[in-house]
Backbone bond lengths (Angstrom), bond angles and torsions (degrees), N, CA, C in turn:
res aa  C-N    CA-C-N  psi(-1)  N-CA   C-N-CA  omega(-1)  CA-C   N-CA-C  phi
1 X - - - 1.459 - - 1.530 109.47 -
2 X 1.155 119.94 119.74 1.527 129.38 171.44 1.454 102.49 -88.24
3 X 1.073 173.78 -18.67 1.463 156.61 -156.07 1.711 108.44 -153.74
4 X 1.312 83.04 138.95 2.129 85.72 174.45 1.891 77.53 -138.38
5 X 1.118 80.22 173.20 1.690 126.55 159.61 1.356 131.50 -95.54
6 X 1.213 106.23 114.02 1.281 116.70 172.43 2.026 126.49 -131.45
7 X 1.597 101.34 151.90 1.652 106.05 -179.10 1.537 115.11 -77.04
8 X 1.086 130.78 147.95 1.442 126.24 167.07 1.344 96.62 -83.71
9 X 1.213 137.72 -53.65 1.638 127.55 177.62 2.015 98.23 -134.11
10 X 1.098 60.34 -163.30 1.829 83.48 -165.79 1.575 112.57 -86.30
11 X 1.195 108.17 6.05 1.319 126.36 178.72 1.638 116.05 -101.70
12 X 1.543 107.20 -20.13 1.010 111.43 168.61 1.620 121.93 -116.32
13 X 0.935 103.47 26.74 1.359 115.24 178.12 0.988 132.32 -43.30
14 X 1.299 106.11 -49.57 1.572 123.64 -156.03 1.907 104.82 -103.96
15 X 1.388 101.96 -13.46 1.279 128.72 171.44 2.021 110.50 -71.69
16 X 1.514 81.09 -37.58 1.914 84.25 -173.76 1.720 113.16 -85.94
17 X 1.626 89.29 -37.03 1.804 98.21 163.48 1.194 120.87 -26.77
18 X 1.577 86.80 -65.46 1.856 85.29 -154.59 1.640 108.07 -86.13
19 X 1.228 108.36 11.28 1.903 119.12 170.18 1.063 97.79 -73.88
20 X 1.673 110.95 -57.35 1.683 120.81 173.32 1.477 103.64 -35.23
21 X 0.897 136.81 -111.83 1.711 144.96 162.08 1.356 117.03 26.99
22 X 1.540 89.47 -74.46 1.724 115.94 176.17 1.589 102.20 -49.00
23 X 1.566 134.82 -72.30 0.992 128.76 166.54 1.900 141.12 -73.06
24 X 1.356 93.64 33.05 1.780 103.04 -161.46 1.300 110.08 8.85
25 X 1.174 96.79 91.98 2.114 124.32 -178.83 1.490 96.67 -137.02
26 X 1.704 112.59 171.12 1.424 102.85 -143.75 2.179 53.82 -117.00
27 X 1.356 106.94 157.00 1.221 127.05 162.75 1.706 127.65 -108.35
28 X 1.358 97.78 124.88 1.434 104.16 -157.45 1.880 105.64 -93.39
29 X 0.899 117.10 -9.49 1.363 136.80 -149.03 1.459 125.44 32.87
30 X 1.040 141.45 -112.79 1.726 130.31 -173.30 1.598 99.58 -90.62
31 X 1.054 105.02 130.21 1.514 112.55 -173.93 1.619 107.13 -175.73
32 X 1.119 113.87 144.19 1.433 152.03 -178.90 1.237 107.53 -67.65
33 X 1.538 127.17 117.45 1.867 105.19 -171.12 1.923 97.61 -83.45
34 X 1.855 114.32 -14.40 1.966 104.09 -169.36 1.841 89.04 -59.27
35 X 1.530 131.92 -30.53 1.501 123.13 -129.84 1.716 87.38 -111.75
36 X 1.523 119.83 -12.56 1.435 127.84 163.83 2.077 121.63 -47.34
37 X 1.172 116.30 80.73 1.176 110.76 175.90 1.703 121.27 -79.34
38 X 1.080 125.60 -42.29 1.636 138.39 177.74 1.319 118.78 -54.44
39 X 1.219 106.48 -21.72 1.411 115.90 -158.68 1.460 125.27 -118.54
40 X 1.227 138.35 82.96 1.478 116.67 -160.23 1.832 122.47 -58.64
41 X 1.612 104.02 -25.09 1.239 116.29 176.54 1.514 125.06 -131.85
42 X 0.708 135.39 143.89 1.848 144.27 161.09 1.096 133.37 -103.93
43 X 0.751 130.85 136.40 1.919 137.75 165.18 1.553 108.57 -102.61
44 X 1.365 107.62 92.87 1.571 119.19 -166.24 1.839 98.57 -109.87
45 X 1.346 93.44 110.03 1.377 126.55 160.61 1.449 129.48 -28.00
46 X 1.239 147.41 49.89 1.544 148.37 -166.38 1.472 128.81 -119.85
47 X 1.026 137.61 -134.07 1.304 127.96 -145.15 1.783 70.73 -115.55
48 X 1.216 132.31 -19.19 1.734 136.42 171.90 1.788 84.34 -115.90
49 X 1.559 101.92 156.07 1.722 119.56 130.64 1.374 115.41 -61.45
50 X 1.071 129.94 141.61 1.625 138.32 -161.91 1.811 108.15 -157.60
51 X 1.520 109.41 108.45 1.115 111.85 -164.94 1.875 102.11 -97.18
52 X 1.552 111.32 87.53 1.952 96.02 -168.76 1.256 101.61 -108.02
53 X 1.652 102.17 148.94 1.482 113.93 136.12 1.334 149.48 -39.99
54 X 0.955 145.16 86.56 1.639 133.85 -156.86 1.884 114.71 -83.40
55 X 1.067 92.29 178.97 2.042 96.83 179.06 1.123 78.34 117.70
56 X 1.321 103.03 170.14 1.726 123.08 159.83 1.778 113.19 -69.54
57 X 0.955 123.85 -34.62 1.931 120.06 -178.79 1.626 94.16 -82.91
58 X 1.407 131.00 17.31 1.600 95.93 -161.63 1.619 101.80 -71.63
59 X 1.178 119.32 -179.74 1.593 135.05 -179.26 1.432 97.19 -84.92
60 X 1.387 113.68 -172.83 1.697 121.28 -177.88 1.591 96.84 -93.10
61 X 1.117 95.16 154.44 1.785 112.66 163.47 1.404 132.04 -27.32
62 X 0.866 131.57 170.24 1.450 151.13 -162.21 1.932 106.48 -133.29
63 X 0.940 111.06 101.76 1.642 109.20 169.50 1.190 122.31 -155.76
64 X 1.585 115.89 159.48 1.491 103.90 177.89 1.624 108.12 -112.57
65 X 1.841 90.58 131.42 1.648 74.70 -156.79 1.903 76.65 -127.98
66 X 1.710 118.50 123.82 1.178 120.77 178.92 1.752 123.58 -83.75
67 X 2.000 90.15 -33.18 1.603 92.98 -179.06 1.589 121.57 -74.12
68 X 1.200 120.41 -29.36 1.370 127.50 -158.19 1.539 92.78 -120.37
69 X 1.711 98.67 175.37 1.715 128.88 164.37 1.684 98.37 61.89
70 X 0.928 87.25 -127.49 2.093 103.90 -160.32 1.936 110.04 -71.18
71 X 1.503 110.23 -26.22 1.826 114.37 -179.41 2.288 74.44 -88.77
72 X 0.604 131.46 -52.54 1.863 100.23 -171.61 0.956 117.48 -62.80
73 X 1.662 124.71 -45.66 1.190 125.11 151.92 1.110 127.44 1.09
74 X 1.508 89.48 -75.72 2.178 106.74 -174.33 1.493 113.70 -58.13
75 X 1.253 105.30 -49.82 1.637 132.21 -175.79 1.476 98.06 -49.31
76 X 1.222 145.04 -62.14 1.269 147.93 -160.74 1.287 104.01 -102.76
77 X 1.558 136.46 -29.10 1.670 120.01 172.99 1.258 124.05 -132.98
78 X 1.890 110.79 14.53 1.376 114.85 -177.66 1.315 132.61 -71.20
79 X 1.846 113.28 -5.31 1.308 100.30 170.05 1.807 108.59 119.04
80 X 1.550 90.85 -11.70 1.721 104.47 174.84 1.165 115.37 41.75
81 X 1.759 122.18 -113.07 1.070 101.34 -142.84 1.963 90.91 -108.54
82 X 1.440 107.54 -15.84 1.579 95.16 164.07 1.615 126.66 -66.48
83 X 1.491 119.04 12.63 1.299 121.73 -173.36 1.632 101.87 -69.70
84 X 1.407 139.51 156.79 1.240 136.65 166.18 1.529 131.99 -61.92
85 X 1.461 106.61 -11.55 1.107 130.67 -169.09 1.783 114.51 -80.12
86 X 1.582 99.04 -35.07 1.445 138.43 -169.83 1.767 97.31 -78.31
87 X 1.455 106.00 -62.77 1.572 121.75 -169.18 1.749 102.30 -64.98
88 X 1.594 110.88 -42.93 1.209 107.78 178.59 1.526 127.20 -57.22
89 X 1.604 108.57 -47.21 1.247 109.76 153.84 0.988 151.01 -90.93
90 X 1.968 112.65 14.62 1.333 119.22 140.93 1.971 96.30 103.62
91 X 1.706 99.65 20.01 1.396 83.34 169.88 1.275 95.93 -93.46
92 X 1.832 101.32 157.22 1.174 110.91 156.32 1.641 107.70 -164.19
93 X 1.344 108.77 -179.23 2.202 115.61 179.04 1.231 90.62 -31.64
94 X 1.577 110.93 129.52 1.723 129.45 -172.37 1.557 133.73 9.40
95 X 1.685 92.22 49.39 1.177 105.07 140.81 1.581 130.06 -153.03
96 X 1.171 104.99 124.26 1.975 100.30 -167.13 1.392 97.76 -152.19
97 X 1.722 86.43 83.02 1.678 105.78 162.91 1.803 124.71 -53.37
98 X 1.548 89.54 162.43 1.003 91.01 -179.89 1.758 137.05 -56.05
99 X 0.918 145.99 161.54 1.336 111.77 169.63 1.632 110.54 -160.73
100 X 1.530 109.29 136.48 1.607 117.52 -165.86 1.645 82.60 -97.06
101 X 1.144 125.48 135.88 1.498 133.09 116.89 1.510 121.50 -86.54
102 X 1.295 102.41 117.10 1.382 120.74 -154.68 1.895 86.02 -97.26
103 X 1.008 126.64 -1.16 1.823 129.34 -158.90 1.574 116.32 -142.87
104 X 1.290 98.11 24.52 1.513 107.64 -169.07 1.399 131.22 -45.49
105 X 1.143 118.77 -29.03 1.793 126.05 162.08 1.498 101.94 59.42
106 X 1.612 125.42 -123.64 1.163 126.67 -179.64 1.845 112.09 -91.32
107 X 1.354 105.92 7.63 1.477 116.78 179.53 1.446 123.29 37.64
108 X 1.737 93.74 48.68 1.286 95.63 161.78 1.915 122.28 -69.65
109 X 1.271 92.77 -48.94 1.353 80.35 176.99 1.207 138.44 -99.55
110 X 1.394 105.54 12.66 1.809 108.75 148.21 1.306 112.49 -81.61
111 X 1.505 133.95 -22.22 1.495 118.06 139.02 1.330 130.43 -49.08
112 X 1.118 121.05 -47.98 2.025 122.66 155.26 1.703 118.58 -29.75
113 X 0.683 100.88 -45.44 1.904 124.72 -175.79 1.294 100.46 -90.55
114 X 1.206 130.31 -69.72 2.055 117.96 162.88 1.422 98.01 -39.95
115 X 1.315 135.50 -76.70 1.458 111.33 177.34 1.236 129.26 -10.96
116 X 1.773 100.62 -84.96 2.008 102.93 -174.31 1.312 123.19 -44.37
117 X 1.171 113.86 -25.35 1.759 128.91 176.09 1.299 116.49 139.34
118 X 1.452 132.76 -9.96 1.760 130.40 174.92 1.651 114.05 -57.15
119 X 1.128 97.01 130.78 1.792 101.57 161.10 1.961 99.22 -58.51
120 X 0.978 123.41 142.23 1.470 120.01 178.11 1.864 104.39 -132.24
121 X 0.705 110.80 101.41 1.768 123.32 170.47 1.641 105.72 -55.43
122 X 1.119 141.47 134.51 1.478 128.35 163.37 1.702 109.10 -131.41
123 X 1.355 112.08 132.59 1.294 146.59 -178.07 1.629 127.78 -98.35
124 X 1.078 115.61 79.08 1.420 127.12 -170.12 1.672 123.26 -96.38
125 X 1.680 131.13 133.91 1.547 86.81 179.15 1.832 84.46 -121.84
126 X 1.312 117.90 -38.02 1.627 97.44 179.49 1.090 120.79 -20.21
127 X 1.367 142.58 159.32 1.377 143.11 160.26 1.548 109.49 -88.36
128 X 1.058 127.86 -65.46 1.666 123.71 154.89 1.669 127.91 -15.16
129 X 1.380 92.77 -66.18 1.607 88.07 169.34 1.384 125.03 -71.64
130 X 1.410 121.27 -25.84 1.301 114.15 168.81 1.306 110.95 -70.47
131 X 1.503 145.58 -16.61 1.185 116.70 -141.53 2.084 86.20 -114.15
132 X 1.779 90.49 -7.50 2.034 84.88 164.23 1.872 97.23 -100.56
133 X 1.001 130.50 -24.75 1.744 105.44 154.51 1.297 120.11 -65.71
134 X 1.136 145.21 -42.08 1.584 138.88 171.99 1.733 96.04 -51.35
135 X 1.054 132.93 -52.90 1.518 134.43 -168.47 1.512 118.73 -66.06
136 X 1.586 110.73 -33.40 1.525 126.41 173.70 1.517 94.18 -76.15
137 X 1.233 127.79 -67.42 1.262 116.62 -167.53 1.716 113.30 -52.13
138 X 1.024 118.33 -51.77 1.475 134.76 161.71 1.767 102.20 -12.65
139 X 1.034 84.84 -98.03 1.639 113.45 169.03 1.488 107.91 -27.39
140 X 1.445 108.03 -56.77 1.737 125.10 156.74 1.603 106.24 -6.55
141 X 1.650 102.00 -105.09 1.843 131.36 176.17 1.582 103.79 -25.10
142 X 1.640 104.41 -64.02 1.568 109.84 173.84 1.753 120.29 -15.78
143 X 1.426 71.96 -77.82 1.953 78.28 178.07 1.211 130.03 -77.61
144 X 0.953 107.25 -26.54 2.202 123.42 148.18 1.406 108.02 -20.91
145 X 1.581 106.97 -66.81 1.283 104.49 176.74 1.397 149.77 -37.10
146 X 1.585 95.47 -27.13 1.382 105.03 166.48 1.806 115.07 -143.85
147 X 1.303 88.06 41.23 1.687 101.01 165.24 0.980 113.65 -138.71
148 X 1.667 125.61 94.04 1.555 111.59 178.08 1.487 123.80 -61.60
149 X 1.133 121.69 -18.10 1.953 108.54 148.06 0.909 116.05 -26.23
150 X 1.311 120.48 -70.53 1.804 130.25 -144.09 1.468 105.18 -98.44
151 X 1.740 116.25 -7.32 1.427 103.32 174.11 1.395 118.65 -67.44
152 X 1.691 118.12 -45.65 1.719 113.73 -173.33 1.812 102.73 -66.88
153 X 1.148 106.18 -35.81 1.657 103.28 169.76 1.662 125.64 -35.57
154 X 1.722 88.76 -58.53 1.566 110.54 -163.02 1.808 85.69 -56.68
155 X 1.305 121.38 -57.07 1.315 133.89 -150.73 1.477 104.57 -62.79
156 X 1.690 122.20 -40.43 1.507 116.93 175.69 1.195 113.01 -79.11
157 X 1.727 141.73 -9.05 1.579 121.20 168.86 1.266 108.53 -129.91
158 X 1.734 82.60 134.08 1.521 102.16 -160.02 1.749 91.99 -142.73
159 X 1.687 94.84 140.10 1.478 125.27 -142.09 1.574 84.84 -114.26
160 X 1.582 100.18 100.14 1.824 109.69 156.08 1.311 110.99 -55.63
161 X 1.692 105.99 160.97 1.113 120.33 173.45 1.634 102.64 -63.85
162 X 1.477 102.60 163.14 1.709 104.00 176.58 1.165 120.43 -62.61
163 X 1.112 129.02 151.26 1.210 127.62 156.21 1.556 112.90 -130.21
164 X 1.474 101.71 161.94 1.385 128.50 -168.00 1.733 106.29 -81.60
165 X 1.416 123.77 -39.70 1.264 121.78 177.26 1.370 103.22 -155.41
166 X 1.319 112.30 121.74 1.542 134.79 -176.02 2.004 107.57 -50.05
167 X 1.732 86.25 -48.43 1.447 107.29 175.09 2.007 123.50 -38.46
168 X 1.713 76.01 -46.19 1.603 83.36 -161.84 1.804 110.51 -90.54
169 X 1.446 97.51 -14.95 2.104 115.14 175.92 1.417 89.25 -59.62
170 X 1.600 120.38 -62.09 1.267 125.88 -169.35 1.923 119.11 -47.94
171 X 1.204 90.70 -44.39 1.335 92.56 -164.52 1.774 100.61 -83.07
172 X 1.148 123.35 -8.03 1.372 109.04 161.75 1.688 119.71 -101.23
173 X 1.282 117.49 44.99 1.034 133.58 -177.85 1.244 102.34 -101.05
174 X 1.363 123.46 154.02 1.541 129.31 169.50 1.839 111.90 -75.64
175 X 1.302 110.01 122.83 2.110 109.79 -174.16 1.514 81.97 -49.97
176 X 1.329 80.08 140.54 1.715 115.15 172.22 1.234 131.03 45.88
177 X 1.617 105.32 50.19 1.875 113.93 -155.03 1.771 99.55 -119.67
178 X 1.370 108.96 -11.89 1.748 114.20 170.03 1.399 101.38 -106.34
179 X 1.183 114.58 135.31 1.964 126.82 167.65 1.070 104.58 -61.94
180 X 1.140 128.27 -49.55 1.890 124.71 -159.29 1.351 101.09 -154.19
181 X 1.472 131.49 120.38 1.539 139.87 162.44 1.613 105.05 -99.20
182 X 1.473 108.62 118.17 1.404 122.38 177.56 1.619 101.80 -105.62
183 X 1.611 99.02 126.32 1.468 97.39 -156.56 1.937 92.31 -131.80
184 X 1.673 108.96 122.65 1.771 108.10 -159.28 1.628 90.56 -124.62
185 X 1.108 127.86 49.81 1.353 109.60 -167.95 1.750 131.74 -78.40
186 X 1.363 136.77 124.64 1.259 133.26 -165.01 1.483 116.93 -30.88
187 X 0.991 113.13 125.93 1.844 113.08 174.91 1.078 106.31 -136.38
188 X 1.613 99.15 140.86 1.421 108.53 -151.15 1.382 109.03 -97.37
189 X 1.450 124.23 136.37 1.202 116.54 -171.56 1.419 128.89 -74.02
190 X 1.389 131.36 136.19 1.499 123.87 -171.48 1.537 93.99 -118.79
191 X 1.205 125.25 22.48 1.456 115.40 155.82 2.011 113.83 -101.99
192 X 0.796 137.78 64.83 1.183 126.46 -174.80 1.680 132.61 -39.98
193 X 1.065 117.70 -6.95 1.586 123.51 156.31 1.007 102.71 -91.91
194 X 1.436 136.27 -0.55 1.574 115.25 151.73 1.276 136.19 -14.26
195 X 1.447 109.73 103.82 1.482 110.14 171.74 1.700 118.63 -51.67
196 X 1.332 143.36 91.54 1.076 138.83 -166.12 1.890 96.76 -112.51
197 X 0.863 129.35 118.79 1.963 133.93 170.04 1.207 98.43 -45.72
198 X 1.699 104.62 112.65 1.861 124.20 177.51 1.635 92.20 -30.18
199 X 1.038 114.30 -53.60 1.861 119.31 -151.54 1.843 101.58 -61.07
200 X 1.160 88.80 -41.83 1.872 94.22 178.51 1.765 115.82 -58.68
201 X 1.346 99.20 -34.92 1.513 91.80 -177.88 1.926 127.77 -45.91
202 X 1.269 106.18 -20.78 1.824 106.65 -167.26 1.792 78.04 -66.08
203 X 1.828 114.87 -48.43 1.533 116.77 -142.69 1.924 93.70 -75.70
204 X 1.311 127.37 -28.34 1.442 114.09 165.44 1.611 101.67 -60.87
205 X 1.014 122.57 -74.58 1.218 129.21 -150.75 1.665 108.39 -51.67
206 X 1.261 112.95 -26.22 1.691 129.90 175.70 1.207 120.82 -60.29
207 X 1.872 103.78 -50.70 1.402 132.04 -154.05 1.969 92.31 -86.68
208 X 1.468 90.45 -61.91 1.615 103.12 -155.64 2.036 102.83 91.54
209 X 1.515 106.28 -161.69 1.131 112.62 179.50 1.703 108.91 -120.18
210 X 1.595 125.60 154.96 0.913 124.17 -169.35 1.441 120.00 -73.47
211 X 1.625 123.63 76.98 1.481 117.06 -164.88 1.676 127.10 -53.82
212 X 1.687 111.63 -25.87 1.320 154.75 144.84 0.903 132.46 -29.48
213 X 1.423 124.06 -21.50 1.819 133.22 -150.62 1.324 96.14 -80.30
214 X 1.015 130.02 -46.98 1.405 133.40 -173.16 1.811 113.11 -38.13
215 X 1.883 100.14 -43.34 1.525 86.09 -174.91 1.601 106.52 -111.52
216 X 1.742 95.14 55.46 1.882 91.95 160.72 1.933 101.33 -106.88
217 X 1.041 107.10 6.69 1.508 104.61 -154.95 1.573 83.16 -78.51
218 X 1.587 100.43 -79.66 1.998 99.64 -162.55 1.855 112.80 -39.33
219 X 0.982 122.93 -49.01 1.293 115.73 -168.92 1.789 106.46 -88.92
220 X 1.162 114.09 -8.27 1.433 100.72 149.49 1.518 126.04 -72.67
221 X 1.337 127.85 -47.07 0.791 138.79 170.57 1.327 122.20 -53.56
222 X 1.554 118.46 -47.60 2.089 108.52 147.46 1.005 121.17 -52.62
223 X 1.789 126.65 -10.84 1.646 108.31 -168.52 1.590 97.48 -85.52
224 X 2.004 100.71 -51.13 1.681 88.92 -178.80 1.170 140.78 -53.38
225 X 1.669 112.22 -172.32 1.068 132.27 -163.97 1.715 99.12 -120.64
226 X 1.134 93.91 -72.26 1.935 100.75 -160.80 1.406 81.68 -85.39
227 X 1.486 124.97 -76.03 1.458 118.37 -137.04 2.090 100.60 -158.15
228 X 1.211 121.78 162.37 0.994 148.14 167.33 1.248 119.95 -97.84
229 X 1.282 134.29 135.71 1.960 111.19 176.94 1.862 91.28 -149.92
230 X 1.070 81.74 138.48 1.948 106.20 172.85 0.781 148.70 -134.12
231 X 1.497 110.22 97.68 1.707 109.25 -143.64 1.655 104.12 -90.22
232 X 1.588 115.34 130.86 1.339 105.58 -174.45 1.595 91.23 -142.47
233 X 1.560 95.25 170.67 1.739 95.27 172.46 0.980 137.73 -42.17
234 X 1.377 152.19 164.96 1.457 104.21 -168.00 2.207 102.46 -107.14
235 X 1.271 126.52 20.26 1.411 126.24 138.55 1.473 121.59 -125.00
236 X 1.246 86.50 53.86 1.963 102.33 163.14 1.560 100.41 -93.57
237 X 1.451 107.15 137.04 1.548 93.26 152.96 1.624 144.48 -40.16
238 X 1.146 122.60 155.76 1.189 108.05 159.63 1.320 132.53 -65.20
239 X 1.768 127.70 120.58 1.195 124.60 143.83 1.568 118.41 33.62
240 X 1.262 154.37 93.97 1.006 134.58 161.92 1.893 120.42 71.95
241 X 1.334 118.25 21.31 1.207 101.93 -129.64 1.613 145.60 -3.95
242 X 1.343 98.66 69.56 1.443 107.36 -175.06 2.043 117.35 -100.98
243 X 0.798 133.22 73.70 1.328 118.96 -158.38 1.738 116.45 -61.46
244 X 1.583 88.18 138.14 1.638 95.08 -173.76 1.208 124.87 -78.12
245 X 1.559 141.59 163.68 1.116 136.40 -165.69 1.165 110.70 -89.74
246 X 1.414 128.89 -6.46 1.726 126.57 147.96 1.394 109.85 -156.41
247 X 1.316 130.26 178.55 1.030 138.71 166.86 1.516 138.73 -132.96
248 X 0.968 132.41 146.28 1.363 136.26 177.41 1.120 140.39 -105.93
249 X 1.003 138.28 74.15 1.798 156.88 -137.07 1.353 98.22 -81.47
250 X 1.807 113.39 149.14 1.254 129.36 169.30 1.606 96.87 -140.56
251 X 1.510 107.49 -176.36 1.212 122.13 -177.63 1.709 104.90 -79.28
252 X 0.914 132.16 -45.46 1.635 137.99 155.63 1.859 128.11 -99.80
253 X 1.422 106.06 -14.68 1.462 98.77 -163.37 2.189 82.63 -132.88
254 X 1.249 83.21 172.32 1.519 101.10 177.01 2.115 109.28 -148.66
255 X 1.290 95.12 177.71 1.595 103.87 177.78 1.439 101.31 -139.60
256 X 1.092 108.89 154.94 1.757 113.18 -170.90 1.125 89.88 -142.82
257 X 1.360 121.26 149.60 1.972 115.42 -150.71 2.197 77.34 -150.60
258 X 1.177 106.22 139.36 1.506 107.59 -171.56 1.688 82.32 -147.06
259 X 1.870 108.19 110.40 1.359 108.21 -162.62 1.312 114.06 -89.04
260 X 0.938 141.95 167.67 2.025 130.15 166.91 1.619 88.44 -125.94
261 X 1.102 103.22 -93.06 1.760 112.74 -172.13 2.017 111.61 -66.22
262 X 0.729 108.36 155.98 1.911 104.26 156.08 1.859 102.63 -82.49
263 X 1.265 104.80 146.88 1.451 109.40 179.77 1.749 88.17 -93.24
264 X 2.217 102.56 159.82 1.467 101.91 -167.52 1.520 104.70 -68.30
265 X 1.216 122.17 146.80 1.930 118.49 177.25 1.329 120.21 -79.74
């Protein structure tokens, strides 16, 4: 067993329990993740969900945090609607399709896309990672309440129930009943000095890589409407080897855009 549960205080106790439960994890109750030996990781219960490393060297936490740090950042100086992310999925001046992220992870960037103006659907199947996106979004509405920024935000992303395989949600979809499927799936690194952020390691080591990815492509592509988009490294193979009908280059990452309809101009 890699992960237990644990309280930040005694106030949340009963809060971390029943996560324990919810995720059959062994519950540690209030505990320290440096003084944690058994366990390489935790999901410690606090005023956030907090996914840590334990030992004495571990790195900082793991959370999804939408109002503050690096997602406000973006929100207020990322570049809006000329970002690649925006062009890839075809937002632009009055129009901001719908859009499934079928791969939501810590949903940063179906928060990016709730930004520019899309309703954004998000699709999760880990149980771990959903249960720190249910908590970010949570946390989300919270502060909505009294930030009219973050209220039309809070209001366009909205967190499906879990699912077990992204593959198989898709394929019982009606052909051509989602506008845009944004598809981010884990890829596993084959450089091993990979610079990866100390803090990210609990969320590789949690996640793993998407061995699967290959079969979100076809039945995404029957669900949409306009377009499919897949953001991958930018010398990863293609998707399935399927090549996309354009692409969108970055300094490390890319978008591969696989069109059905033209979006309106």
């Amino acid at each position: 067993m890699q992960l237990a549960v644990t309280a930040a205080d005694d106030t949340k106790a009963a809060q971390a329990q029943a996560l324990a439960e919810q995720l059959s994890l062994p519950f540690l109750g209030v505990a320290q993740e440096k003084s944690i030996e058994d366990f390489p990781f935790v999901l410690c219960r606090g005023d956030s969900l907090q996914l840590c490393a334990t030992g004495r060297k571990a790195p900082g936490p793991v959370k999804v945090d939408f109002v503050t740090g690096a997602a406000a950042h973006r929100r207020r100086y990322g570049g809006g609607k000329g970002q690649q992310i925006a062009k890839a999925t075809g937002i632009r001046s009055g129009f901001y399709p719908q859009i499934l992220d079928a791969t939501a992870g810590l949903g940063r960037d179906a928060f990016v896309l709730a930004s520019l103006g899309s309703e954004v659907r998000m699709l999760e199947r880990n149980p771990v990672v959903y249960a720190l996106l249910e908590d970010g979004v949570q946390r989300l509405r919270a502060a909505a309440q009294c930030d009219p920024e973050l209220a039309p935000i809070a209001g366009r992303l909205i967190l499906e129930p879990r699912v077990t395989s992204a593959a198989a949600w898709l394929r019982e979809q009606g052909g051509e009943t989602i506008p845009v499927i944004y598809l981010d799936p884990m890829f596993p690194s084959r450089d091993k000095s990979a610079k990866v952020k100390k803090e990210m390691v609990a969320f590789h080591e949690i996640v793993g890589s998407d061995e699967d990815a290959d079969a979100l492509l076809t039945p995404a592509l029957q669900a949409c409407y306009y377009r499919t988009v897949v953001k991958r490294p930018r010398l990863a193979p293609d998707l399935d080897s399927a090549k996309p009908s354009l692409r969108f280059e970055g300094k490390s990452g890319r978008f591969d855009v696989y069109t059905k309809h033209g979006v309106p101009g």
